[in-house]
PyMOL Python script that loads the backbone (N, CA, C, O; Angstrom):
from pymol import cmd

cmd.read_pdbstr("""\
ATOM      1  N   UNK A   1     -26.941 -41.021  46.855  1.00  0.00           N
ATOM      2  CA  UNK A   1     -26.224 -39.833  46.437  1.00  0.00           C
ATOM      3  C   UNK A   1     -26.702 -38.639  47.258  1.00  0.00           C
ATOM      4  O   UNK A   1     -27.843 -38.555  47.712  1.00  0.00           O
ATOM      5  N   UNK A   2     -25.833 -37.804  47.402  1.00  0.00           N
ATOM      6  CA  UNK A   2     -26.166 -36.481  48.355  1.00  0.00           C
ATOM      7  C   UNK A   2     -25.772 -35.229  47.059  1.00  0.00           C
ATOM      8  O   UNK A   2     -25.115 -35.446  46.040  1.00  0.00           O
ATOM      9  N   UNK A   3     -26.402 -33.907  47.483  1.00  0.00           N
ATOM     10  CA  UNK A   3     -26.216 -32.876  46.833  1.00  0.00           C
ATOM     11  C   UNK A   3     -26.024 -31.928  47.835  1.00  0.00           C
ATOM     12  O   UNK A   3     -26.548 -31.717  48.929  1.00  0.00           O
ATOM     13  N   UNK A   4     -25.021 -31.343  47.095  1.00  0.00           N
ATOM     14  CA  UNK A   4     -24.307 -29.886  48.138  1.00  0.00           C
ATOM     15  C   UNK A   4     -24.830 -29.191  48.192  1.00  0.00           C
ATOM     16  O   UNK A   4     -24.928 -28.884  47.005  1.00  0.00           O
ATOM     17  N   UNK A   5     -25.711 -28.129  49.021  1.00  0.00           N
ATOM     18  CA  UNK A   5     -25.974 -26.679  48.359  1.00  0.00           C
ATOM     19  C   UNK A   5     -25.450 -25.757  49.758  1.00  0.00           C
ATOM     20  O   UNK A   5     -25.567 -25.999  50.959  1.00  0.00           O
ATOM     21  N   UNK A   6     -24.853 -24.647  49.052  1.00  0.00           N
ATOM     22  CA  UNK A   6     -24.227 -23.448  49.517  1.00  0.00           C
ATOM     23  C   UNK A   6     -25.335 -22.311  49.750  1.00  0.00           C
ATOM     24  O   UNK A   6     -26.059 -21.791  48.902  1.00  0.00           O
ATOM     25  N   UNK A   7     -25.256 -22.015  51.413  1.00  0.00           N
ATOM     26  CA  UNK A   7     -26.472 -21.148  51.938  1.00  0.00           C
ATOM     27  C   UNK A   7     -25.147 -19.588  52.021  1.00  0.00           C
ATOM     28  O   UNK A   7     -24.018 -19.411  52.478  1.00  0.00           O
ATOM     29  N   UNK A   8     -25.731 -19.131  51.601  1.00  0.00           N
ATOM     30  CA  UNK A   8     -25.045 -17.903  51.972  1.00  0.00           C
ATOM     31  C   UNK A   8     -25.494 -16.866  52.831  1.00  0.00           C
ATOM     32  O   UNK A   8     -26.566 -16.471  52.373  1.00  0.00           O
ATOM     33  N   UNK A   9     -25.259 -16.372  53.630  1.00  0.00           N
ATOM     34  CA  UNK A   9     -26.300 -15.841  54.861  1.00  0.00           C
ATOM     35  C   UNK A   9     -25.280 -14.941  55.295  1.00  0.00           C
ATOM     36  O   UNK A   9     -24.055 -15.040  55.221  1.00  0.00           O
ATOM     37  N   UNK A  10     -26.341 -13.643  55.973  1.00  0.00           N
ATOM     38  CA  UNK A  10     -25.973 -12.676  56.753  1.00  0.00           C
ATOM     39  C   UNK A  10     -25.410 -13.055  58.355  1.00  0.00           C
ATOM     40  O   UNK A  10     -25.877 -13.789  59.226  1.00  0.00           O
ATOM     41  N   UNK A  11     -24.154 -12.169  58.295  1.00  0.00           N
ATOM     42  CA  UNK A  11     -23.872 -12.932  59.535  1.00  0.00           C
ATOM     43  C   UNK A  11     -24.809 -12.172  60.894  1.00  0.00           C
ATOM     44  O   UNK A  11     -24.245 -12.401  61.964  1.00  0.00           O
ATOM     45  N   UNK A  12     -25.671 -11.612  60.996  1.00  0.00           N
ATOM     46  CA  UNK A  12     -26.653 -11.256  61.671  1.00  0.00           C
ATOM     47  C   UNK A  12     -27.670 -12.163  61.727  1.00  0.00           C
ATOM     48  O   UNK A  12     -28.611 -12.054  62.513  1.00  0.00           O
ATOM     49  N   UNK A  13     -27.505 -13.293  60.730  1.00  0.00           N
ATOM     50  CA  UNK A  13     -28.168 -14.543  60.838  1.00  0.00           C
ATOM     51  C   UNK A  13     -27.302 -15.670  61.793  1.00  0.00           C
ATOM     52  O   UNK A  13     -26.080 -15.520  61.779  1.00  0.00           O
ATOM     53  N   UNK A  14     -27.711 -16.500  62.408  1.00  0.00           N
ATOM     54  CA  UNK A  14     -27.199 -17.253  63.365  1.00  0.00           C
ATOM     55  C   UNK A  14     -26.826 -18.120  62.502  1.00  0.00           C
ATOM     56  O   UNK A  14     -27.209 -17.801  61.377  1.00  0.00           O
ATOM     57  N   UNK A  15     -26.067 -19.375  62.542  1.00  0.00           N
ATOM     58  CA  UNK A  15     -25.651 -20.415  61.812  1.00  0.00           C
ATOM     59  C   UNK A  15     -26.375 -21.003  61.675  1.00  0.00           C
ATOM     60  O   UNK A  15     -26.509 -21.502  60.557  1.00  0.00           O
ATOM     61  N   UNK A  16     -27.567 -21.404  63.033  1.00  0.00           N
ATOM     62  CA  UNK A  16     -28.544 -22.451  63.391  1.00  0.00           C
ATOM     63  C   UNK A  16     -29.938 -21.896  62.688  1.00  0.00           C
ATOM     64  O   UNK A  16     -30.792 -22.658  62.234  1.00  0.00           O
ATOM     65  N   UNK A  17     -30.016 -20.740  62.670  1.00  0.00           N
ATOM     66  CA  UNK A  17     -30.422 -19.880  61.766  1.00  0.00           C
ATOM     67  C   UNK A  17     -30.826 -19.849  60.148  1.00  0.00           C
ATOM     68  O   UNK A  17     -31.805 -19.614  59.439  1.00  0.00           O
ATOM     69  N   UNK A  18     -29.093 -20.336  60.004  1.00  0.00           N
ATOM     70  CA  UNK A  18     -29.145 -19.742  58.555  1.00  0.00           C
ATOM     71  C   UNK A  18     -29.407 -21.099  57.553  1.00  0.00           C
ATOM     72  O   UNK A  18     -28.568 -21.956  57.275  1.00  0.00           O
ATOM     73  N   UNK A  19     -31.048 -21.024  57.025  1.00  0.00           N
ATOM     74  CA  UNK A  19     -31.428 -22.072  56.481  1.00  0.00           C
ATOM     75  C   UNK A  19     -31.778 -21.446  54.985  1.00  0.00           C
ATOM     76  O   UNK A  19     -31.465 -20.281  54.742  1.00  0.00           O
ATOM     77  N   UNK A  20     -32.295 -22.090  54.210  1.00  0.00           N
ATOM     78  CA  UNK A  20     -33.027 -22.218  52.717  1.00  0.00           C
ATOM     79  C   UNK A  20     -33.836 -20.662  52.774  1.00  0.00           C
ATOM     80  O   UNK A  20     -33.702 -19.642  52.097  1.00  0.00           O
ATOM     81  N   UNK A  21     -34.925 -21.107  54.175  1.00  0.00           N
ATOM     82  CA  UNK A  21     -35.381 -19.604  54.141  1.00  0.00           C
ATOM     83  C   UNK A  21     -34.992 -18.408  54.453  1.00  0.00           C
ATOM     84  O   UNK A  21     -35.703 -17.405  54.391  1.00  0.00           O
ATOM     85  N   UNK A  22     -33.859 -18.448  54.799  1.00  0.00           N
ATOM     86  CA  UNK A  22     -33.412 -16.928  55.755  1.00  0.00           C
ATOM     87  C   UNK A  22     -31.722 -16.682  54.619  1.00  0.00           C
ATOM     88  O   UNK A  22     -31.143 -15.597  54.573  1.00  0.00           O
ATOM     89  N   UNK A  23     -31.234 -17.958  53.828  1.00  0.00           N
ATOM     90  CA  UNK A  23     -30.614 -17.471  53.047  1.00  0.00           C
ATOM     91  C   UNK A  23     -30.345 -15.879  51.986  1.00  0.00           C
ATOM     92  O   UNK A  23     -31.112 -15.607  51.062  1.00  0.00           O
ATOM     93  N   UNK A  24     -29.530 -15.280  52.238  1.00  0.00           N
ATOM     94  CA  UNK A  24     -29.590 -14.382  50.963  1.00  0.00           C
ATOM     95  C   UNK A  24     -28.910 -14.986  49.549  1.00  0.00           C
ATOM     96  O   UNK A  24     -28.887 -14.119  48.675  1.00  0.00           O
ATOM     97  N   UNK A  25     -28.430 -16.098  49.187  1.00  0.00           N
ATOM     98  CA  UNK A  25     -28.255 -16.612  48.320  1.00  0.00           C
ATOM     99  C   UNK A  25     -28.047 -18.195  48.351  1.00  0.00           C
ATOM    100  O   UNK A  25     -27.477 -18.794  49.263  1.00  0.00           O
ATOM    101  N   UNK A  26     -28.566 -18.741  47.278  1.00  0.00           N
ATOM    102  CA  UNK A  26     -28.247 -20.371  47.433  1.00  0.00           C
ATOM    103  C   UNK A  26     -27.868 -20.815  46.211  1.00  0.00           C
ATOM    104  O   UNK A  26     -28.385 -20.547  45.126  1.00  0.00           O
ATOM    105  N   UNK A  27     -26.604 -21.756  46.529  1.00  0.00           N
ATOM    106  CA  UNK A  27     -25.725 -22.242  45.302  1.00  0.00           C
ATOM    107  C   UNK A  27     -25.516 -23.806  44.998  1.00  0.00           C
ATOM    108  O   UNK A  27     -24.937 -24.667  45.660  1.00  0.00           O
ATOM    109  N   UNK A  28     -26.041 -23.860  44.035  1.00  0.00           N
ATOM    110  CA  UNK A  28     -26.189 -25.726  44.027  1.00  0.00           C
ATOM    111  C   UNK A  28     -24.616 -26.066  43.871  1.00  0.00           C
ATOM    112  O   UNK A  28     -24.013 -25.626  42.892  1.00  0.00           O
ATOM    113  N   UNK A  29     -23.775 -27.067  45.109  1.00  0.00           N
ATOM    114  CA  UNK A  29     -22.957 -27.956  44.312  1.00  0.00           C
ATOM    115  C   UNK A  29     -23.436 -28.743  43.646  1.00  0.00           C
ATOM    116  O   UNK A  29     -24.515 -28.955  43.092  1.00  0.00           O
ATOM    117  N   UNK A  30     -21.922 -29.444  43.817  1.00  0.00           N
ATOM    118  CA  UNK A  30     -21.713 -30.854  42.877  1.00  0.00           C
ATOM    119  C   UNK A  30     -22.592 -31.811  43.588  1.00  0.00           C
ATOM    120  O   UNK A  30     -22.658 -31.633  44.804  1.00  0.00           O
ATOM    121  N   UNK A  31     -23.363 -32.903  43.033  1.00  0.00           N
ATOM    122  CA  UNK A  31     -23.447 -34.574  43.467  1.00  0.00           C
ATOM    123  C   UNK A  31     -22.425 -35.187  44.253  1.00  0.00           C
ATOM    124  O   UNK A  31     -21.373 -35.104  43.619  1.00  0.00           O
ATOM    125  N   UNK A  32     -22.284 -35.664  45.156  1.00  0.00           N
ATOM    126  CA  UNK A  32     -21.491 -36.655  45.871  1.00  0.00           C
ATOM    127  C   UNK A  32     -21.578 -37.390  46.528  1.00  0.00           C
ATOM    128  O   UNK A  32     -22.306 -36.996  47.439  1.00  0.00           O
ATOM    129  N   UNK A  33     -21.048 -38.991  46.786  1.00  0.00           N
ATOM    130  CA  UNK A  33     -21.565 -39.673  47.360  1.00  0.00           C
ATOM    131  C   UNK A  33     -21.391 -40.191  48.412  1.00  0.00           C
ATOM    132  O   UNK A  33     -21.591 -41.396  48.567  1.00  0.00           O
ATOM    133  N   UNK A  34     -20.825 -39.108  49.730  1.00  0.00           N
ATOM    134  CA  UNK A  34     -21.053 -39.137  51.246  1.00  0.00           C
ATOM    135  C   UNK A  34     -20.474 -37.794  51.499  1.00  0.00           C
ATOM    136  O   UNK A  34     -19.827 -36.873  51.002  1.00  0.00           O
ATOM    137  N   UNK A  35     -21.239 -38.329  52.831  1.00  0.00           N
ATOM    138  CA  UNK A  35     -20.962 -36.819  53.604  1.00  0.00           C
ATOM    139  C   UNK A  35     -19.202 -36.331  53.491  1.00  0.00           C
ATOM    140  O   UNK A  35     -18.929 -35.195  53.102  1.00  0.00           O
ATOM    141  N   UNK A  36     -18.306 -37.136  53.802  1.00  0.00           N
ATOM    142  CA  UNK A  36     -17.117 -36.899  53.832  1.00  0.00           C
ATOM    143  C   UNK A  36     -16.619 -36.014  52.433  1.00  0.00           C
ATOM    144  O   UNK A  36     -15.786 -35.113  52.338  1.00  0.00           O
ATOM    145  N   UNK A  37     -17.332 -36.546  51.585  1.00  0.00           N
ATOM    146  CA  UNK A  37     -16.696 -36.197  50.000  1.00  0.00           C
ATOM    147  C   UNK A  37     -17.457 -34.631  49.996  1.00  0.00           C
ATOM    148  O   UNK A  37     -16.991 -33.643  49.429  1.00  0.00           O
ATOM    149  N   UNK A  38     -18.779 -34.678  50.796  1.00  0.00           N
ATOM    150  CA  UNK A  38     -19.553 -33.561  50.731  1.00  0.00           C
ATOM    151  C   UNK A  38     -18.802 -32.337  51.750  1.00  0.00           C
ATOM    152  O   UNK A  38     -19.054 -31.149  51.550  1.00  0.00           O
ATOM    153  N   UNK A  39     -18.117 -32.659  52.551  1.00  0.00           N
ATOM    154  CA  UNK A  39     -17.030 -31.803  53.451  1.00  0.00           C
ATOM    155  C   UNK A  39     -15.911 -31.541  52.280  1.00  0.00           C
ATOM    156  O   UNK A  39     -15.578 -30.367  52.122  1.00  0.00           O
ATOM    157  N   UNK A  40     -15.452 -32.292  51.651  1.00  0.00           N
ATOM    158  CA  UNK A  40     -14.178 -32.300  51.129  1.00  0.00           C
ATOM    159  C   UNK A  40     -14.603 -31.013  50.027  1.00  0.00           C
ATOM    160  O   UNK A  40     -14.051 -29.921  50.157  1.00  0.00           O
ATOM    161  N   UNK A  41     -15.528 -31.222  49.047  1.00  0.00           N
ATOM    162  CA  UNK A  41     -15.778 -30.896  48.135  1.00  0.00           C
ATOM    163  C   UNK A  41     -15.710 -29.062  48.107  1.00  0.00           C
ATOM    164  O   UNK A  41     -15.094 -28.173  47.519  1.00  0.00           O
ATOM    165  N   UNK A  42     -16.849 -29.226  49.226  1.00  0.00           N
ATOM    166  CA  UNK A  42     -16.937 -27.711  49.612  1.00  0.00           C
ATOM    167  C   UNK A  42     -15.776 -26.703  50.108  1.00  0.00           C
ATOM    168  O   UNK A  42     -15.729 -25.486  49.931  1.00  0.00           O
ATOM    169  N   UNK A  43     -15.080 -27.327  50.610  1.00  0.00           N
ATOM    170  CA  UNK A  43     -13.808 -27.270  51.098  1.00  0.00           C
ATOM    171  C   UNK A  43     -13.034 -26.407  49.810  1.00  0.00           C
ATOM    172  O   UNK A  43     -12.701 -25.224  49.731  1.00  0.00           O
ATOM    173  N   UNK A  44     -12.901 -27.598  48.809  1.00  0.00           N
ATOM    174  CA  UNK A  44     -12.428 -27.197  47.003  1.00  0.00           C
ATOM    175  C   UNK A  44     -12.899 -25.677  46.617  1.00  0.00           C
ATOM    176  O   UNK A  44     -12.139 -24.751  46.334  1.00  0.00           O
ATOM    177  N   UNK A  45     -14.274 -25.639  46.671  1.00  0.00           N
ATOM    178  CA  UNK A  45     -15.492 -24.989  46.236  1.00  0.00           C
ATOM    179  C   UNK A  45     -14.899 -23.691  46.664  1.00  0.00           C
ATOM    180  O   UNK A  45     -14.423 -22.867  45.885  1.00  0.00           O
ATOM    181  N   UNK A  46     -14.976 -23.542  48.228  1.00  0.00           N
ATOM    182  CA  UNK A  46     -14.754 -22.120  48.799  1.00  0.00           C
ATOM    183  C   UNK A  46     -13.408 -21.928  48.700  1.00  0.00           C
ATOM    184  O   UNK A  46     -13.252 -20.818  49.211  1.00  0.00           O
ATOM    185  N   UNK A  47     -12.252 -22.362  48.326  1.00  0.00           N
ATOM    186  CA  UNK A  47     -10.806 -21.875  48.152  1.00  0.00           C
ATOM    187  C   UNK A  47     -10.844 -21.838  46.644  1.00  0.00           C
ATOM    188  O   UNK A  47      -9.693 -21.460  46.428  1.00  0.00           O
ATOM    189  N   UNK A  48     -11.272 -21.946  45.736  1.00  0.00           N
ATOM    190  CA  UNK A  48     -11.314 -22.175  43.935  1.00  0.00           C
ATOM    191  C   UNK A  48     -12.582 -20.751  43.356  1.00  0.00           C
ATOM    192  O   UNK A  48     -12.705 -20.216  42.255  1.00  0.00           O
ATOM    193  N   UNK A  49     -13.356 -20.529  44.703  1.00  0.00           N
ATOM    194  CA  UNK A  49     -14.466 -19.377  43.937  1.00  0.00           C
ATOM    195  C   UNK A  49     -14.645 -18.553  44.400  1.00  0.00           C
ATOM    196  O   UNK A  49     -15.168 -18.931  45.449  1.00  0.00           O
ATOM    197  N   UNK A  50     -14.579 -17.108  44.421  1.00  0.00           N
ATOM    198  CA  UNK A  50     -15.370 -15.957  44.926  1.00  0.00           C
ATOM    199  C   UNK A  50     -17.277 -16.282  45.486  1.00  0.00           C
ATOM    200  O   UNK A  50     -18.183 -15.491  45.224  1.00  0.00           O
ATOM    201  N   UNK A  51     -17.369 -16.933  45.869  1.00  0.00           N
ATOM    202  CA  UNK A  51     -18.829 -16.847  46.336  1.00  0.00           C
ATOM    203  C   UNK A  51     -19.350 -15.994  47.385  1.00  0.00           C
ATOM    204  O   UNK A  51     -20.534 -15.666  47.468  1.00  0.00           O
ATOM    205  N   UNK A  52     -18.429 -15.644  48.188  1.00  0.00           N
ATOM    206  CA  UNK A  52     -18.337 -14.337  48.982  1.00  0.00           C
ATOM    207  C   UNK A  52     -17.199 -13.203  48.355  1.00  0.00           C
ATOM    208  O   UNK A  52     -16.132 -13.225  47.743  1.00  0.00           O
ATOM    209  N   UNK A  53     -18.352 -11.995  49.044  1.00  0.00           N
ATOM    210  CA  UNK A  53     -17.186 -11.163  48.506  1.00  0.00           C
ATOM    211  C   UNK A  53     -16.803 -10.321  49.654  1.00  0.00           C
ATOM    212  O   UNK A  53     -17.445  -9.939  50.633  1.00  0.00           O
ATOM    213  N   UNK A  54     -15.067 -10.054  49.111  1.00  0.00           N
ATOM    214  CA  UNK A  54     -14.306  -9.548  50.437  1.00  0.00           C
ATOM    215  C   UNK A  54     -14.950  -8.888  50.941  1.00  0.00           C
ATOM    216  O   UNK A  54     -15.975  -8.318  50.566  1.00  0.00           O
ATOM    217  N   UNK A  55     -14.206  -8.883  52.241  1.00  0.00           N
ATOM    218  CA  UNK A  55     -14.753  -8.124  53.882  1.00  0.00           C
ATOM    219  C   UNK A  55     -16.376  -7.724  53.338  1.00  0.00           C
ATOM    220  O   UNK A  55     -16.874  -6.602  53.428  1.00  0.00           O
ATOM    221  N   UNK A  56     -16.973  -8.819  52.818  1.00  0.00           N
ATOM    222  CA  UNK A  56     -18.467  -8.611  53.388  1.00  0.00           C
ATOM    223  C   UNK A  56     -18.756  -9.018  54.672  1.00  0.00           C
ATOM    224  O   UNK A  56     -18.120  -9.481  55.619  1.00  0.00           O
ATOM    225  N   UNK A  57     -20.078  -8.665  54.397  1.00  0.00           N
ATOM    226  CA  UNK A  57     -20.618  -9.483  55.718  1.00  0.00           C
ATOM    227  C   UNK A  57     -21.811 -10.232  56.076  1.00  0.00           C
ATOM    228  O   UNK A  57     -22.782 -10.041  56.807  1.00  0.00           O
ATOM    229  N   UNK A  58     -21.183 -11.620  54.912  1.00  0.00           N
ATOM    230  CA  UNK A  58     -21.768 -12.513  54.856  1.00  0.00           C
ATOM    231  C   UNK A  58     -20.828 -14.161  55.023  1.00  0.00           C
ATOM    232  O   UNK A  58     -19.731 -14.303  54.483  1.00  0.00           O
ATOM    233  N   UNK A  59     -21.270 -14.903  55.570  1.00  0.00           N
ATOM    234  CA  UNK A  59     -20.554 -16.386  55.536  1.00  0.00           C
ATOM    235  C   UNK A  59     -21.558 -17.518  54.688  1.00  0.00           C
ATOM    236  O   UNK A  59     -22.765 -17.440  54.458  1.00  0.00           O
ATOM    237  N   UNK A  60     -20.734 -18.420  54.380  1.00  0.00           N
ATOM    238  CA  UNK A  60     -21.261 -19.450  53.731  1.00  0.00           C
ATOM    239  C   UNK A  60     -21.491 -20.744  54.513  1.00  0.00           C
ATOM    240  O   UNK A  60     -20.577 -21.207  55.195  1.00  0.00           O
ATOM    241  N   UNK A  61     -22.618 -21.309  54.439  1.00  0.00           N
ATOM    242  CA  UNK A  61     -22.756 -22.676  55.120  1.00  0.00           C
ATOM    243  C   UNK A  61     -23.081 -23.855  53.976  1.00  0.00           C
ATOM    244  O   UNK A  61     -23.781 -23.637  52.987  1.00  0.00           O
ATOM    245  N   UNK A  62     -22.608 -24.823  54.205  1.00  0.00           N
ATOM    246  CA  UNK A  62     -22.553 -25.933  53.577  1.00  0.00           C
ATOM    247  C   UNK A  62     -23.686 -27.163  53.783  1.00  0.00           C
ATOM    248  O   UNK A  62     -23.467 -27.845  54.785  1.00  0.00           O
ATOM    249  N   UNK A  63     -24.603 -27.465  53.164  1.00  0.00           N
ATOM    250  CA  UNK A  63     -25.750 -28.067  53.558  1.00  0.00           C
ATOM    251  C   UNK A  63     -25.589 -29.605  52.860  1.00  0.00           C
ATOM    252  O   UNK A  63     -25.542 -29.543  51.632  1.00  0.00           O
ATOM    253  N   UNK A  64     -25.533 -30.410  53.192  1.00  0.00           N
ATOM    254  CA  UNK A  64     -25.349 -31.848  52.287  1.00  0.00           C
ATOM    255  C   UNK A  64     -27.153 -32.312  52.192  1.00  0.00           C
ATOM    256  O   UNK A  64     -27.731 -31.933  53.210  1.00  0.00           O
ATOM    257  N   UNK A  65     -27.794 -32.805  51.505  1.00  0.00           N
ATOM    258  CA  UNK A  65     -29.051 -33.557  51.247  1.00  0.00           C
ATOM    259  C   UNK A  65     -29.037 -34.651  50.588  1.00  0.00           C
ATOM    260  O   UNK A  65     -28.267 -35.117  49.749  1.00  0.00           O
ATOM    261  N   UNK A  66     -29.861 -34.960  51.007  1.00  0.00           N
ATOM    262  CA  UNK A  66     -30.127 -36.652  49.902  1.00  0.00           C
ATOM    263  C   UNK A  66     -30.497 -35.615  48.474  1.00  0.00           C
ATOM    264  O   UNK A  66     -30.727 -34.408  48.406  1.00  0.00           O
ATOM    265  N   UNK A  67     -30.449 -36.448  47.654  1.00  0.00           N
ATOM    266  CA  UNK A  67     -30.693 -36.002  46.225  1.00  0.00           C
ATOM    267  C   UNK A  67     -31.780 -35.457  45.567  1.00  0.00           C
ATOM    268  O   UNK A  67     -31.729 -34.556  44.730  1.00  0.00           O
ATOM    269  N   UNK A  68     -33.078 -36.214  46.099  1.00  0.00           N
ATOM    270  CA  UNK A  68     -34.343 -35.325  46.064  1.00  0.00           C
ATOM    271  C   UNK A  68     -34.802 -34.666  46.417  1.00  0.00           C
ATOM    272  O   UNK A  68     -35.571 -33.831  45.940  1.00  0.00           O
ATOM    273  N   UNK A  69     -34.234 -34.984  47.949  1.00  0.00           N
ATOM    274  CA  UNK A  69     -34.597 -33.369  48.731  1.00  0.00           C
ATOM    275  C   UNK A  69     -33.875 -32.348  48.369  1.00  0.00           C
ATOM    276  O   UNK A  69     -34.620 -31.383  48.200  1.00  0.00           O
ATOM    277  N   UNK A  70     -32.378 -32.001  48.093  1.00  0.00           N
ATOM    278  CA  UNK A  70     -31.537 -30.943  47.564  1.00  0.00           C
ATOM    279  C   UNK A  70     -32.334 -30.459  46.175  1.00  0.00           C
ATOM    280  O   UNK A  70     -32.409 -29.257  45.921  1.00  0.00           O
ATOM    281  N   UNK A  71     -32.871 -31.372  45.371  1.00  0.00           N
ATOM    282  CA  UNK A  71     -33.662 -30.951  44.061  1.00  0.00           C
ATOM    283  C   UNK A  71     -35.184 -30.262  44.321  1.00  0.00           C
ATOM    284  O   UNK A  71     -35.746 -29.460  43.575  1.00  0.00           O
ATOM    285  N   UNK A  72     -35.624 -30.742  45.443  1.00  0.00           N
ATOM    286  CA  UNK A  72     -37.106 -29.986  45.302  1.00  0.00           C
ATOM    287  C   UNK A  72     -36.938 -28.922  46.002  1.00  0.00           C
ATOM    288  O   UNK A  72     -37.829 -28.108  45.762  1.00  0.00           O
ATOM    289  N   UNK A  73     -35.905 -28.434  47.051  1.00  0.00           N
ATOM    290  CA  UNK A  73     -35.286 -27.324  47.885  1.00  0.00           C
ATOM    291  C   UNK A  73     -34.897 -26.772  46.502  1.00  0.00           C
ATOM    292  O   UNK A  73     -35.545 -25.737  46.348  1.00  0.00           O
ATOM    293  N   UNK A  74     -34.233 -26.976  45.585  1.00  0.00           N
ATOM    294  CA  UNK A  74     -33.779 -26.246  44.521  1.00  0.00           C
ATOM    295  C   UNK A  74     -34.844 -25.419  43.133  1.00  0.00           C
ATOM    296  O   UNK A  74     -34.768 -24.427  42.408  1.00  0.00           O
ATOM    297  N   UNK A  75     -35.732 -26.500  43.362  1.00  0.00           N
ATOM    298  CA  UNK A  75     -36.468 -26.220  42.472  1.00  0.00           C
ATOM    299  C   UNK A  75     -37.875 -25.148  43.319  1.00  0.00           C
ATOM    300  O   UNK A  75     -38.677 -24.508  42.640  1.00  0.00           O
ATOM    301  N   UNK A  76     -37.898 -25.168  44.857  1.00  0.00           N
ATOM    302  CA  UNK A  76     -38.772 -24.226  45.483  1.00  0.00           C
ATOM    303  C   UNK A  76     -38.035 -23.276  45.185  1.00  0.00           C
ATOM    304  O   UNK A  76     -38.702 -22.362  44.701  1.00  0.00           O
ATOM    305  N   UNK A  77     -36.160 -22.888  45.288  1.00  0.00           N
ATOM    306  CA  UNK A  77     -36.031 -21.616  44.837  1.00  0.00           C
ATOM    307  C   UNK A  77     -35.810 -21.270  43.494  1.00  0.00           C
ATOM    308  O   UNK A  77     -34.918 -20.475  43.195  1.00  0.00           O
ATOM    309  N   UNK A  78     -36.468 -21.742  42.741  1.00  0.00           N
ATOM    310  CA  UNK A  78     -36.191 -21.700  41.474  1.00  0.00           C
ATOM    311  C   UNK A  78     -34.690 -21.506  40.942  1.00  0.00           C
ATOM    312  O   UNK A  78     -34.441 -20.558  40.197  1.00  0.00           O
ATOM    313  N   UNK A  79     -33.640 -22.456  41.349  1.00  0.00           N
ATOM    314  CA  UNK A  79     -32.394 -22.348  41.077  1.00  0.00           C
ATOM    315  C   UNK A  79     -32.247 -23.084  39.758  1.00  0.00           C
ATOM    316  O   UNK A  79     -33.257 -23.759  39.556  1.00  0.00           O
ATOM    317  N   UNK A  80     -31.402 -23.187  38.846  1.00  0.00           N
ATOM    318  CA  UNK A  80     -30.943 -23.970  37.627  1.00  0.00           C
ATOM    319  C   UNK A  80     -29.832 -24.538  38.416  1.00  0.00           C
ATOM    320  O   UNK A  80     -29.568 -24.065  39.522  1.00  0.00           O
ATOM    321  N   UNK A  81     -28.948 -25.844  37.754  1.00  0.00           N
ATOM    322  CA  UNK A  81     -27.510 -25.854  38.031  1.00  0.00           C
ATOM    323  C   UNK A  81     -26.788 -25.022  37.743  1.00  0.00           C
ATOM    324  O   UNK A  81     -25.685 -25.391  38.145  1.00  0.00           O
ATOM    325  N   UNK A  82     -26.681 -23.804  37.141  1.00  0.00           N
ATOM    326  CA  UNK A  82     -25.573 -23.101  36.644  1.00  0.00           C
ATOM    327  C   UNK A  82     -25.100 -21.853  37.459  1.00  0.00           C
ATOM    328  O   UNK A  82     -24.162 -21.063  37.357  1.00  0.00           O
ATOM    329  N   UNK A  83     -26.377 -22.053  38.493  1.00  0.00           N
ATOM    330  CA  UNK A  83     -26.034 -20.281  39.197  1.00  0.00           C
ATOM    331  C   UNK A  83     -24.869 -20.437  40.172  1.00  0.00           C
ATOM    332  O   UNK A  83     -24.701 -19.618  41.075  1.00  0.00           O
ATOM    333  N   UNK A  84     -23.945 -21.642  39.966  1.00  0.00           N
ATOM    334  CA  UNK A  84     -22.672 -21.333  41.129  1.00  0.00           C
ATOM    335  C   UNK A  84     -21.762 -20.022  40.014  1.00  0.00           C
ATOM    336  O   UNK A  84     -21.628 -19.656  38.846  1.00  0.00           O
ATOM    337  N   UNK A  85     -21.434 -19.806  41.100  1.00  0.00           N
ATOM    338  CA  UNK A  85     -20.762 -18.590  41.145  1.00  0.00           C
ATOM    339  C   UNK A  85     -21.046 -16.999  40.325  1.00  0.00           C
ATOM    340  O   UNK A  85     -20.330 -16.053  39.999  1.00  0.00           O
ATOM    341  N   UNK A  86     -22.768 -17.401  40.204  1.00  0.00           N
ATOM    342  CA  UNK A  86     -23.342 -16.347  39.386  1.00  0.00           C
ATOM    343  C   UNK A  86     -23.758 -15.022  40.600  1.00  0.00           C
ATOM    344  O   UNK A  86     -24.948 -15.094  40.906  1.00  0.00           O
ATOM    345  N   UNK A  87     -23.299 -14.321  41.034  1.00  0.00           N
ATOM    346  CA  UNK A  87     -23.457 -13.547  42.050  1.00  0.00           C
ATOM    347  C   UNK A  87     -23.281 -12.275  41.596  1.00  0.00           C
ATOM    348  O   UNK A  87     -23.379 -11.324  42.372  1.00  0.00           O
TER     349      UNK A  87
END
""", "prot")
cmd.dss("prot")
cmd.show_as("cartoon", "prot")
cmd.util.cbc("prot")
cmd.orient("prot")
């Protein structure tokens, strides 16, 4: 199983850049079980939620992980599951 999480980053941050640490916000997806479903999903995610807000100037990157690693990345930022779309 893989877990989604949503890096939200300054676009003064590079893409290659924009990791866990240099994030200004991080949003746990859903569970899914491949990368493809993990493209698809996010896909859903960013047309269904405000996670950016207009003409900011910030973009979202899409990070897929194996399941434990997305959980102990989650749990270094002290995230819950519930903070999608808590912004």
């Amino acid at each position: 199983m893989l877990k989604m999480l949503i890096l939200v980053c300054s676009v003064n941050v590079s893409p290659a850049d924009c990791q866990q640490e240099t994030a200004l916000d991080i949003i746990q997806g859903p569970q899914v079980a491949s990368v493809f479903e993990c493209g698809m999903a996010s896909q859903a995610m960013a047309a269904q939620t405000s996670i950016l807000r207009h003409g900011s100037d910030e973009y979202m990157k899409v990070k897929c992980s194996r399941l434990k690693v997305a959980d102990a990345a989650a749990k270094d930022a002290k995230l819950s599951p519930a903070t999608l779309g808590q912004r």
